[in-house]
C-alpha positions in Angstrom: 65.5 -48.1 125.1 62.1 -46.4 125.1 61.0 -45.8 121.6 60.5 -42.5 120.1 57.0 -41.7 119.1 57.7 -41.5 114.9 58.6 -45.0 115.4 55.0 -46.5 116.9 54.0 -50.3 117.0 53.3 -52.3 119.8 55.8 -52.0 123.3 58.6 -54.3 123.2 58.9 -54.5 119.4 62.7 -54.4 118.2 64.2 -52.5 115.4 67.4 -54.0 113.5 69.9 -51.6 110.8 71.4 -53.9 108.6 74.0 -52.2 106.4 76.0 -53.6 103.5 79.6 -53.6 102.8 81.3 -52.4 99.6 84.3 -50.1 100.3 83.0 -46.9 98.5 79.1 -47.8 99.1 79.9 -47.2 102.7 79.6 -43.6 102.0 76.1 -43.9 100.5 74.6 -45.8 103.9 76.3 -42.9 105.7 74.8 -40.0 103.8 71.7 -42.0 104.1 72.2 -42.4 107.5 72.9 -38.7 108.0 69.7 -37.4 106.4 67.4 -40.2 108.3 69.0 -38.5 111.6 68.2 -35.3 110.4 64.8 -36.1 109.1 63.8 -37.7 112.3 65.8 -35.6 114.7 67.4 -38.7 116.1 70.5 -40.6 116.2 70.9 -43.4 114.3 72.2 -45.5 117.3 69.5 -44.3 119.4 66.4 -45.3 116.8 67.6 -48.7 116.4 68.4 -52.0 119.1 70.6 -54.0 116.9 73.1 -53.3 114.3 74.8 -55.5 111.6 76.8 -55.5 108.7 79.2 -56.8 106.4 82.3 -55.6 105.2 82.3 -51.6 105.5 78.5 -51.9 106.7 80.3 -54.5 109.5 82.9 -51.2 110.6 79.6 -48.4 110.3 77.7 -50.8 112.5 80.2 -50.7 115.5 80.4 -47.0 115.3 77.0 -46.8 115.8 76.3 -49.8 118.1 79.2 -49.7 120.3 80.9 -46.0 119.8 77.2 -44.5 119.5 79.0 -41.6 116.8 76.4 -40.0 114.9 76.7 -40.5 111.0 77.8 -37.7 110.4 80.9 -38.1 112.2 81.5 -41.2 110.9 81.8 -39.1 107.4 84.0 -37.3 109.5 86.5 -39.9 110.0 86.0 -41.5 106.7 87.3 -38.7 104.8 89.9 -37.9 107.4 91.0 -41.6 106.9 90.5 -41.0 102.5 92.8 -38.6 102.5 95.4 -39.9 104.4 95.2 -43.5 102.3 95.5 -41.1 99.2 98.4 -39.1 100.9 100.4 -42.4 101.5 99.2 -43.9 97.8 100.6 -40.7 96.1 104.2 -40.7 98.7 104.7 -44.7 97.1 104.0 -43.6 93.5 106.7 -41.1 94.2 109.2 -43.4 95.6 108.4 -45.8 93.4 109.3 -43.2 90.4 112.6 -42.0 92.1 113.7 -45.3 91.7 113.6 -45.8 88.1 116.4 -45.6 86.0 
């Protein structure tokens, strides 16, 4: 990967995003992430060589490493994914309810 100029150091050096889990907290590295890309007017999987996580930070790194989505994507299919959860959560509470005496 040839290193964009904001980044500078000497050739060959190697830049690592380590992101941490946290269910909810995911959405705080990905805003993050979102306004570093603007910032620097570069993708987050571009600007960096290795990615790891844990947890939710473990699923963002992927994205980035291995799908090479932008953050803001990501967001994308996070809230996407939210509401769905929520849809299902709220369908069982109902169920659940029509079952009670």
């Amino acid at each position: 990967m040839a290193q964009p100029d904001w980044l500078g150091g000497p050739p060959g050096r190697r830049h690592v995003l380590a992101l941490d889990g946290g269910g909810v907290r995911g959405m705080v590295t990905l805003r993050m992430l979102e306004a570093f890309e603007q910032h620097f007017g570069v993708a987050a999987s571009d600007a960096f060589d290795f990615f790891a996580g844990t947890s939710t930070g473990a699923i963002i790194a992927a994205l980035l490493a291995f799908r090479r989505l932008p953050a803001g994507e990501i967001l994308g299919c996070t809230a996407t994914s939210s509401d769905a959860s929520s849809s299902r959560a709220s369908g069982a509470r109902a169920s659940a309810a029509s079952l009670r005496p």
